[in-house]
Every structure is written in C-alpha cells, then in structure tokens.
N, C-alpha and C positions, 0 to 999 in steps of 0.2 A: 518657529522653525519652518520656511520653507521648503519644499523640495526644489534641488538644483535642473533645472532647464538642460534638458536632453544636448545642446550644445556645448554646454560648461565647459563637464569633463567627459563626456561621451557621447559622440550624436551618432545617430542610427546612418548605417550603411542606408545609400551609396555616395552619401558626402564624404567629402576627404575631412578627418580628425585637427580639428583648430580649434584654439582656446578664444574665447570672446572676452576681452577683457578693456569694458570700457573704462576702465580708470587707468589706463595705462594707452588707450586713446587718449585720453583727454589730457594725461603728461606732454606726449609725445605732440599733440599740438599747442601745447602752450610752449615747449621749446621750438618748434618751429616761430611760432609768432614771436616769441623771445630772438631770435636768432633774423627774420629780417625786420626785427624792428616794431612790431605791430605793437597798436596800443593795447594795456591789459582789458580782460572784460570776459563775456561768458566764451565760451570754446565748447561744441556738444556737451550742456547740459554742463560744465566744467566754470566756476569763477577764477579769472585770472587776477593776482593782483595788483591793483594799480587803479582802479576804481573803471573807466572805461569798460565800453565794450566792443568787441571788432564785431565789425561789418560786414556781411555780405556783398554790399556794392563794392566795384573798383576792380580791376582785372587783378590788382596786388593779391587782396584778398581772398579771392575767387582759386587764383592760383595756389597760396599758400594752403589754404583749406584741401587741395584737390592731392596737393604733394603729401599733405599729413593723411590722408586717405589713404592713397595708394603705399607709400613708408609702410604707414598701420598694418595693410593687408601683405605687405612683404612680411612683419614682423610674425603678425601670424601662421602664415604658412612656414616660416620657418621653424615658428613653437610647435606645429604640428608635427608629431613622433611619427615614424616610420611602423608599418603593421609588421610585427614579429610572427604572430602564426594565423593561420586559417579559421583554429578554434577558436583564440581569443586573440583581443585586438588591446596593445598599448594607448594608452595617451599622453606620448610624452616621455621622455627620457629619463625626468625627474618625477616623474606620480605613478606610481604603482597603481593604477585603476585601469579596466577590462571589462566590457563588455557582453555579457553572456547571450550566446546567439539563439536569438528565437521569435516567435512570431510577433509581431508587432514591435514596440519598441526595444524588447529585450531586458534581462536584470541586469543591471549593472554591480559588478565587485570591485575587491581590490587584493591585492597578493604586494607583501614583503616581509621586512621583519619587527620582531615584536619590540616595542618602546617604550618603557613606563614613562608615564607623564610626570610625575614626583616620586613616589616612593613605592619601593621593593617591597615585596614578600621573600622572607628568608626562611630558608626549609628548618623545619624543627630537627631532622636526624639528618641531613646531609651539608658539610659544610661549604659553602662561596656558593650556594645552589640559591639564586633569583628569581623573582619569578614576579608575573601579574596575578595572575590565577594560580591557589591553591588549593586543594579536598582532602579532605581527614577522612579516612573511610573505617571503622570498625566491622567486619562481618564473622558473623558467627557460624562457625560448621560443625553440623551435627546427624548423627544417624536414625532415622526415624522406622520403627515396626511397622511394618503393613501386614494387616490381617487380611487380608487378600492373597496375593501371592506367597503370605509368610516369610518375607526377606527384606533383610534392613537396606533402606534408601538413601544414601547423602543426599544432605538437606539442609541450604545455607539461605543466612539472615544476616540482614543488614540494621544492626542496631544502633549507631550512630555514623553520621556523616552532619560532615560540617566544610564551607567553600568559603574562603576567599577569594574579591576580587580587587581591586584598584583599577584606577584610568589608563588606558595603556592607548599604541596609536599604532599603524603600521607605515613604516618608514621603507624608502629604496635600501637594497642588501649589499648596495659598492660601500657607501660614506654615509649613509640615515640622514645625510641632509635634502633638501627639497621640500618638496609637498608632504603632509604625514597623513593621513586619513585615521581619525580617533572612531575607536569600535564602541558602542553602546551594545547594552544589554548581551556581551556573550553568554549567560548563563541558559539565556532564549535557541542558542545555537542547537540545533541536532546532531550536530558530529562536531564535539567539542574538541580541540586534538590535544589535552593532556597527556602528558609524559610519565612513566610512573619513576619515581626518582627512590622511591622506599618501599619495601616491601618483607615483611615478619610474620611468620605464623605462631602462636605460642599454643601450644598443645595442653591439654589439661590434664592433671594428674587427681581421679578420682581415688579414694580411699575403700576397704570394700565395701562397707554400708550403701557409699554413692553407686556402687557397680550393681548393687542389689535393687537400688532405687532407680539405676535407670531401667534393668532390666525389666521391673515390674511397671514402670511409667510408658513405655517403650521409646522413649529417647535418650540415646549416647552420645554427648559433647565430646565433640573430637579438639575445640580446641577454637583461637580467634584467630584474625587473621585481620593485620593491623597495615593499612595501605599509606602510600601521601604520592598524589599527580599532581606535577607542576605545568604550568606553560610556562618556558624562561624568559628569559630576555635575551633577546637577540634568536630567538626558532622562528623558522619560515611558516607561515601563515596565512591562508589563503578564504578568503571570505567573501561570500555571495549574499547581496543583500539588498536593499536601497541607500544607495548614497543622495545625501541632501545636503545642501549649501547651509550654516549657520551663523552669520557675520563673518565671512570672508573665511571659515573654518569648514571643513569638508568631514563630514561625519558618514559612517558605515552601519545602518540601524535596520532590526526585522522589518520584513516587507509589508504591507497593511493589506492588502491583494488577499483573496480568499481563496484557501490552498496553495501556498505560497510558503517555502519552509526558507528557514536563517541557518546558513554553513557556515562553521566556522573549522575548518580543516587543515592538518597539519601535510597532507599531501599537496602537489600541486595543483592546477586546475583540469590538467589532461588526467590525472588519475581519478581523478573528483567523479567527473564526466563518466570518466569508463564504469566507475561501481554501480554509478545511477543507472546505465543504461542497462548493463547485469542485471538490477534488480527488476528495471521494466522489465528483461526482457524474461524473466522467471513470471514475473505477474501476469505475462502477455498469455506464457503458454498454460501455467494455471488456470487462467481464463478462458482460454479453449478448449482447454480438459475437464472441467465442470458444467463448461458450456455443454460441450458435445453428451456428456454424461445424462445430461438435464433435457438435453432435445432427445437423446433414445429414449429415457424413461416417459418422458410426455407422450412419444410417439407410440409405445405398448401401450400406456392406460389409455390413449384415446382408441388406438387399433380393439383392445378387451371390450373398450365399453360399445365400439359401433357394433362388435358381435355380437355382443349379449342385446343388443336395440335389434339386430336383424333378425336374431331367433325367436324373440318375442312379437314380432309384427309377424310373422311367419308362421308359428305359432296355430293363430286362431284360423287362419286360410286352410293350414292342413287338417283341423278339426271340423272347417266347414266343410271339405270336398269329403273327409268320410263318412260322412254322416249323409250328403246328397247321394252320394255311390250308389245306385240300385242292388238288388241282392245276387241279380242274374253278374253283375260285372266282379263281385268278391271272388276270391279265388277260394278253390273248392275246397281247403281247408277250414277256412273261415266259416264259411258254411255248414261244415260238418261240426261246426263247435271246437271248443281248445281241446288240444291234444291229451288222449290220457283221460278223456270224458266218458261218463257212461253211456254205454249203447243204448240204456232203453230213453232217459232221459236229457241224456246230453247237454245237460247241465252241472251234475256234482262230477266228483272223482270219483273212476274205480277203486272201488276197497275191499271189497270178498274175491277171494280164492275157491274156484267150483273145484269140489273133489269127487268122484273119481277122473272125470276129463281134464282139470288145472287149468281152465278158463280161466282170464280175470276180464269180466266182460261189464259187471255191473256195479251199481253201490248198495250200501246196507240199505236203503229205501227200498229203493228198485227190488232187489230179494224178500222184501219183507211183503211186498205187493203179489209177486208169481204167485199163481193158483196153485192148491194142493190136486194133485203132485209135486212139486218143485223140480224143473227139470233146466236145464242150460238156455238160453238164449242163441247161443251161436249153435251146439250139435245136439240138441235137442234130449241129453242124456239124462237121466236121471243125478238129481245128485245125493248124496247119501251125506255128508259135510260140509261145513266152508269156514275157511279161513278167515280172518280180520286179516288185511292188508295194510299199514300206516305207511303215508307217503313222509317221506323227508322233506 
C-alpha cells in the first residue's frame, strides 16, 4: 500500500485543487490520435492498439500531442472542485475528502455517509436498526463502604463488552455514488461516534441473607446496566486520518506520524475543530497555572535558602569583630558583667536576701567568704539573717 501523492486527492495550498490522472490522459490521447487518424502505438507511457507507434516528428504529430495536452489540462481544471469554506477545502464534487489545515503538508480526511461494503450488522433489541459497527456493553453498578468518610459511594464496572465491526466506506450524502473512501481500522479511532440505539437497567432484588451479606462485605449491587451503540448506515461521518492510494482504491487509515491521533466523529468538521481547540485551550491555561505555581514555589526555596547562606557567611565576621572589640569600646554594661550579677564577683547570680537592710547584692559564695562580722556590701549594716533567693 502506497501513500497517495499530495496531488491525487488533496495538494497543499497555494495550488488550485486538480485531480492528476494519467490514465485518463492517456485515453484522451489515444482518442485524439484515433480521431485524426494517427497510427496506433505508445501515447505517454499509454499502448495503443494497432501495433505501431506515433511519432514525434511531423508538425501533425507535434500538433495532435500539444491539443491532447492542453484538452487534458481543460479537463482537469474543470474536475477541480470549487473551496466551500476557509477551514476545510473539497476536492471535488463527487469525493468527500478535505484537507486539514496546518503546518506543513497538512492531515488529510474525509466526511460523508456511512456504507457497508457487504453486509449489515442487525441490532439484537431494535428492529430495521443497521449498522457497521456494533458494542454489547454489560456494566455493573454498585455501592461501595468507605471507611474513611463512612458513606457509601456509587461504583460501576464494566464486566463485559464485546464490538463488532464490518467493512464499511464513506460515500457523498446527495446519491453515495462517486468516489467512496473505505475506512480501516475504526476501532483505533478516539472519538468513535456510536449512537446508542438500546439502553436497560435491570436492578437486583437481594433477599435478606444477601442485604446482611452486603452489609457486612461493604458492597450493595444496585443492579446491570445493559447497553448496544450502533454506527448506522447511512449517519454522517467525519474522519481525520491518512488517506493512501491502494490499486486505484482510496483508503482512510490511522496516521503513522508520532503524536498524531485517528477521529472518527459523528460531528462535522467545524465542531470537530472547535472541541480540540477547547480542550487546547484548558491545557494551555493549566499550564500556566502550574507553571506559574511552580516558578513562585522555586522562587521562595531559592529566596530561603540564599538567606540562610547569607546568615551563615555573616555569621563568623560578627564573631570575629567581637571578639577584636577592645574592652575600653564595650558598652558599660557589658563591662559590668550580665545583669543581675553579683557585686562582689560578677560572675554568679544574686541569691541571698540581707536582712535587716533587704539588700540582694551578693551570692551564696560571696556571703560565705564576708569576714565575721557579716555586714552588707552596699550599707555596710550588720546582718542578722539571709534569705536563699531562687531565680526562675
């Protein structure tokens, strides 16, 4: 299978849309040469029959070749379809294929209606309902305990599903006749556009044993829930994919491109468009809301940690200059020793109470040192008592 040549059925803006079709040159000059007489023989790459071959040489020849030329290129411009819209571009009156715009050569798809090639799919519960694609869906709903918040949670399972498919094509939506472009692999699709044609819930009736069994299990079946989506024949279809040429057969297959997804949508192409661009444009702003989130938090931990580096270089400099500080530059507190020091030592804490004066001037050392007498340090009184003082 090759891929079809950007010209076929779609060639990139800013050429005007023409179908190339050398076998229908090469008709068209063998009835030219039929018609003034020419003998049979090759015609571009064409055998005519009659065993001969024509010529080049001879102004006859020369001429007839030049009028099937020019004919050909009427013929063409004429198969070329006129553009219907801005977002996507026809090719062609009869071929449902378009162009999707973008950078470089662009995806090419196709939009019409759906065809089976041989044989239907017939729905199981709905009757004259046809289809290409059908899904048998079984799912199970049920109410599940959480011991967390302590409150039961609907909570559904899909316990069988089963798809059909068959060959199907998309065809123009006036008469299906024309060009048909046959779709491979729709199951590969991302937005598949099934229809749902059936739809039954059938609820379960537990007995009490089972109501005591779910209770204690902590799940309550609430019941199945029994589906069937069809794609019919004859629903509009719209498909974004790689189209390739296969013996004269125009096929609609996933892209091979990395990152590259296969639509197969039951909207048109303008709706198509607009959801993709919604969802970019959610991920766009997601993206600069976590961004942004992400550059403040980087910008704190680096802000934290150049502080905690500046306080540590800093640090040992203020350690250096107090310690160079001469004694005369301290400030006269400093000097005098910590606050709440004993007077004679100024070193421990005051801790005795002198009584009769109420002095607290010294510590238990310092008093145990005083000459007998024992008299005060500050008024020089006798003391007759002392307190033990506990600092908090």
């Amino acid at each position: 299978m090759a891929t079809a040549p950007s010209g076929l059925l779609c060639p990139p803006s800013p050429s005007p849309f023409r179908f190339r079709v050398p076998f229908q040159f090469r008709v068209l000059c063998l009835r030219r040469a039929a018609g003034r007489g020419l003998p049979g023989g090759v015609v571009s790459g064409g055998v005519v029959p009659g065993g001969g071959r024509l010529r080049g040489e001879g102004s006859l020849e020369r001429a007839s070749l030049a009028r099937a030329r020019r004919s050909h290129g009427e013929r063409r411009a004429a198969l070329a379809g006129p553009v219907h819209s801005p977002g996507h571009q026809l090719c062609g009156h009869s071929l449902p294929v378009f162009r999707v715009p973008a950078e470089g050569p662009g995806r090419p798809g196709a939009q019409g209606a759906v065809r089976s090639v041989k044989e239907t799919l017939n729905s199981q519960f709905v009757e004259n309902c046809k289809g290409v694609i059908q899904r048998l869906t079984l799912q199970e709903h049920k109410m599940v305990w959480n011991r967390t918040t302590h409150l039961w949670n609907d909570c559904s399972k899909i316990i069988h599903q089963r798809t059909n498919t068959v060959p199907f094509d998309l065809v123009p939506h006036e008469d299906g006749a024309g060009v048909a472009v046959r779709v491979l692999k729709p199951l590969d699709a991302v937005d598949l556009g099934l229809e749902t044609v059936y739809e039954r819930f059938h609820p379960s009736t537990p007995s009490f044993t089972d109501v005591v069994g779910h209770y204690l299990s902590g799940e309550r079946p609430k019941g199945v829930q029994e589906t069937e989506e069809m794609l019919k024949v004859g629903a509009p279809l719209t498909g974004v994919g790689e189209l390739v040429l296969d013996h004269s057969c125009v096929r609609l297959q996933p892209p091979k491109g990395p990152g590259m997804q296969y639509y197969l949508s039951s909207q048109d192409f303008d709706s198509l468009l607009q959801r993709q661009e919604s969802s970019v444009r959610l991920w766009k702003v997601l993206a600069l809301v976590f961004g942004f989130a992400a550059c403040a938090s980087l910008f704190f931990l680096l802000r934290k940690q150049y502080l905690r580096r500046r306080r540590e270089r800093q640090r040992p400099e203020e350690e250096f200059r107090e310690r160079a500080c001469p004694e005369e530059d301290r400030p006269e507190e400093d000097r005098e020793g910590p606050k709440g020091a004993c007077v004679v030592c100024l070193s421990n804490f005051r801790s005795c109470v002198f009584l009769e004066c109420g002095h607290v001037c010294a510590c238990t050392e310092c008093y145990r040192a005083l000459p007998e007498p024992r008299r005060c340090p500050i008024c020089r009184q006798e003391i007759s008592r002392v307190v033990r003082l506990y600092n908090s």
